[in-house]
C-alpha positions in Angstrom: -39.0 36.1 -8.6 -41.7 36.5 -11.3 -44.7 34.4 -11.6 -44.4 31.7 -14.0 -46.2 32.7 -17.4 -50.3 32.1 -16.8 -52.4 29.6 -19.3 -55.7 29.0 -18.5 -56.2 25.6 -18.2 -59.9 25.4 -17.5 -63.3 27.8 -18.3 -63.1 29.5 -14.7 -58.9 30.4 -15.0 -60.3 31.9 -18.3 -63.2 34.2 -16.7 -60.4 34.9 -14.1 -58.2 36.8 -16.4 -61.2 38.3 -18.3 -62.9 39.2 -15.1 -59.6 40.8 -14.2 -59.2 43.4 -17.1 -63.0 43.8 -17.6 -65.1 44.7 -14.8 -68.1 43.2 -16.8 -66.6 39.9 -16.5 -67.1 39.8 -12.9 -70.6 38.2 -12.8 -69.8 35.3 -15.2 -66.6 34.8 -13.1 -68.5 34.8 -9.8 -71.0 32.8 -11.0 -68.5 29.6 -12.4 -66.3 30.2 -8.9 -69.2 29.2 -7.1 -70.1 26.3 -9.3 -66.0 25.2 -10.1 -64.0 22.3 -8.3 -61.1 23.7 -6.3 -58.0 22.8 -4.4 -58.1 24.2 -1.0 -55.6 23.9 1.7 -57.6 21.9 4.3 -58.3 18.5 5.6 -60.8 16.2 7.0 -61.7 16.0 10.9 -62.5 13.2 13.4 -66.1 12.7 12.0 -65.4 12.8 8.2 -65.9 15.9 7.9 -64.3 18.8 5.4 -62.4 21.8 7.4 -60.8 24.7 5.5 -57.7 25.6 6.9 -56.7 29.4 7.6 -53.3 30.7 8.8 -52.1 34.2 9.4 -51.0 35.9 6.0 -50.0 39.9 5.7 -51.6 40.4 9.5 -54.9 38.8 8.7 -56.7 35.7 8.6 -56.5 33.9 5.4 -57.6 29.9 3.5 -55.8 29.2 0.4 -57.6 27.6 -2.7 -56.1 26.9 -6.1 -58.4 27.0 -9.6 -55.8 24.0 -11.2 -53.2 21.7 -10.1 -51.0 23.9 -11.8 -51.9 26.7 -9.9 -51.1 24.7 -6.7 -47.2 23.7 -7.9 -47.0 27.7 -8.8 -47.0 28.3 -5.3 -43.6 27.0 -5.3 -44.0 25.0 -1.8 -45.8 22.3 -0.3 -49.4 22.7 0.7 -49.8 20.1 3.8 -53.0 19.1 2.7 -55.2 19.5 -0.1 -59.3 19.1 -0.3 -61.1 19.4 -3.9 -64.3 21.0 -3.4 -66.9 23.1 -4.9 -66.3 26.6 -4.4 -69.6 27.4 -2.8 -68.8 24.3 -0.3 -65.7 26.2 -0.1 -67.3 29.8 0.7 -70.0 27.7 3.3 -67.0 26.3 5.9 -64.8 29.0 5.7 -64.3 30.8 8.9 -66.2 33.8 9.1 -63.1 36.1 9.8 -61.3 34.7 6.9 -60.4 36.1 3.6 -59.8 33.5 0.9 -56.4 33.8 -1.5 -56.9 32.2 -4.9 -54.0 31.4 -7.2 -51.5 32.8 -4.5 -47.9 32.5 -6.4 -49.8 33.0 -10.0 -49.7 35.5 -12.0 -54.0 35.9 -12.0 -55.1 35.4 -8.5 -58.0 36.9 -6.1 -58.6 38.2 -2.7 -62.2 37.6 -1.3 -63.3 39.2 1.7 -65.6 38.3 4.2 -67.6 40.8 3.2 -67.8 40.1 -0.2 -68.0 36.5 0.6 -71.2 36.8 2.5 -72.6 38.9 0.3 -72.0 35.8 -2.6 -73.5 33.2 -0.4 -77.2 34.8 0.5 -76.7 36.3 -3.2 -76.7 39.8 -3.0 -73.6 40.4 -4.5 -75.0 39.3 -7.7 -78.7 40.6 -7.0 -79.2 43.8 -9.7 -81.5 45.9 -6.8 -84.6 47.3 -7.3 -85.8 50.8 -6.7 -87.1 51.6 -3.0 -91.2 51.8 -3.2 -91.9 55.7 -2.5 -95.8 55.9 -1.9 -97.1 59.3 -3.8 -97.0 62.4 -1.4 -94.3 60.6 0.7 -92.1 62.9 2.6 -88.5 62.3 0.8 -85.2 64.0 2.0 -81.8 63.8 0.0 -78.6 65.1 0.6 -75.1 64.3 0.5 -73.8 61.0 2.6 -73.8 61.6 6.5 -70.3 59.8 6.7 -68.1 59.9 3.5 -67.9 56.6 1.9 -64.4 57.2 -0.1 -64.2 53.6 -1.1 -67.6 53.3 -2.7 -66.9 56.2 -4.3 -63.4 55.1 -5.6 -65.0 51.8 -6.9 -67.8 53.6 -9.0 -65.4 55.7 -10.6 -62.9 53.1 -12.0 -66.3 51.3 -13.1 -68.1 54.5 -15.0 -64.4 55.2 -16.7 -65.4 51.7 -18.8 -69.2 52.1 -18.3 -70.3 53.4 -21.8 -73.8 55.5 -22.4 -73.1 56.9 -18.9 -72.2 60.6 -18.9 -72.3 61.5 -15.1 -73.1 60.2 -11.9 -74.3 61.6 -8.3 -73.9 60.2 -4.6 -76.5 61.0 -2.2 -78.7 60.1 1.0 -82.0 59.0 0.8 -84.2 59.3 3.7 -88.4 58.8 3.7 -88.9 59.8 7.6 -92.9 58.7 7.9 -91.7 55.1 5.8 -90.1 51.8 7.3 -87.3 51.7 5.0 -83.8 53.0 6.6 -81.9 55.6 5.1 -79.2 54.5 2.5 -77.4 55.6 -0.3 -78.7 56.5 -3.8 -76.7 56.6 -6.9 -77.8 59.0 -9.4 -77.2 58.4 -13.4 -77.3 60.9 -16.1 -77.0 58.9 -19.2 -76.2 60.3 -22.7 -77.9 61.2 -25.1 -79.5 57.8 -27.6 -77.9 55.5 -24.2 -81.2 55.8 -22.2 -82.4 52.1 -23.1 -78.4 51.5 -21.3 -79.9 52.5 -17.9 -80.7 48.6 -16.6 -77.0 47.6 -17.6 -75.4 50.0 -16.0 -76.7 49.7 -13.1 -76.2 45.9 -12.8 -72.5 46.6 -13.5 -72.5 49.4 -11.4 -74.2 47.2 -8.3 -72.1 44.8 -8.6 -68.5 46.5 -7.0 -71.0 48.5 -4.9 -72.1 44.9 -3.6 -68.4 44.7 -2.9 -68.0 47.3 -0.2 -71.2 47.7 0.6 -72.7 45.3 4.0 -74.8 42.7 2.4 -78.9 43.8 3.8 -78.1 47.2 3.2 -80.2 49.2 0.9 -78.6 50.8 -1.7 -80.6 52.7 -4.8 -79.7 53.6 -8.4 -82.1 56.1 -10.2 -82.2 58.1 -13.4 -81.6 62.0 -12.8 -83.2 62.8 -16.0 -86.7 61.0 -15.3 -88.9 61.2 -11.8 -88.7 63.5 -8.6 -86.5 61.3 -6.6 -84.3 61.6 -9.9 -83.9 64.9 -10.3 -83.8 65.9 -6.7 -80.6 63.6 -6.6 -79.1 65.6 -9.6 -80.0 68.8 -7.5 -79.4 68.0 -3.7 -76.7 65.3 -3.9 -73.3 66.0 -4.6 -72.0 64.9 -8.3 -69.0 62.3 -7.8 -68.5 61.9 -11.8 -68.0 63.1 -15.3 -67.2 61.7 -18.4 -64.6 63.3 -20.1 -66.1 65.7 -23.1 
């Protein structure tokens, strides 16, 4: 049975179905899901208290939350019991092994992870990250990944397909052996040519479904092949994981 034909009935539905055919939607909708009243399959305890409630769904731990009323009577069975709450509220009592569904039954619905929900509560996920500070002289290694990272990989490539002004990308390892920072990946951008002043954009867009796969704390740096040492030793020593099409 098909999912009944989707309307949005409020700002956030609407940044849900933008956010789902535009990847540089996400922020706006990420930033009203936090901020939006939702219905969430939970209840109250003894003391007053709210309490999300998570059940077993596809072999994993899962909460339900709704973005409308009408999302909720999409589902097409009862929910025992319903809270309204704010969706950072939401995100804050959530068990920590638990996904949340939204819109489950819709046509325009959402997994979060706990990953990706951690990394929206300390604000990371949203955080555009700034270069690592490399002292002059500094001893600096690069290379390729010590441990594949296929699905960070996968995710930057559906991005840089809609990313315009970026013509390639690389994905390395950055060490700096007599520094305190830790070693972590380094995304390299060629832009092209007259896009240069597009650098700062595409890397927010690009951070952002790194953020999703990537543990929130962990460094992760974006630099310009075309302009520094750091940048051009990625373009040499790191391997290239994308190409636009000529």
């Amino acid at each position: 049975m098909s999912a009944p034909p989707f309307e949005p009935r409020n700002e956030l539905e609407s940044l849900l179905v933008r956010a789902s055919q535009d990847a540089a939607a996400r922020p706006a909708f990420y930033r009203a899901f936090l901020d939006s009243v939702l219905w969430v399959a939970g209840e109250h305890g003894p003391g007053g208290e709210a309490r999300v409630l998570a059940a077993q769904h596809g072999g994993r731990s899962c909460a339900f939350a709704f973005t409308s009323e009408e999302r909720v009577a999409a589902l097409g069975r009862p929910v025992p019991a319903l809270l309204r709450a704010q969706g950072r509220a939401v995100l804050e009592i959530l068990p920590s092994d638990a996904s949340l569904l939204l819109n489950v039954g819709s046509a325009y619905g959402k997994e979060f992870v706990p990953l990706e929900i951690r990394a929206l509560l300390d604000g990371s996920l949203l955080a555009v990250p700034r270069p690592s500070a490399v002292p002059p002289g500094a001893r600096v290694l690069l290379g390729a990944p010590p441990v594949p990272m296929p699905t960070l990989v996968e995710r930057l490539r559906h991005r840089l397909e809609t990313l315009p002004g970026v013509a390639a990308a690389w994905l390395g390892w950055l060490e700096l052996p007599d520094q305190s920072v830790r070693a972590h990946a380094v995304v390299g951008l060629r832009m092209a040519p007259g896009a240069e002043a597009r650098f700062a954009s595409a890397v927010a867009a690009l951070a952002l479904v790194a953020r999703e796969v990537v543990a929130p704390g962990e460094p992760l740096d974006f630099v310009d092949v075309g302009s520094g040492e750091i940048g051009r030793g990625v373009e040499r020593e790191c391997p290239r994981i994308w190409e636009a099409a000529r």
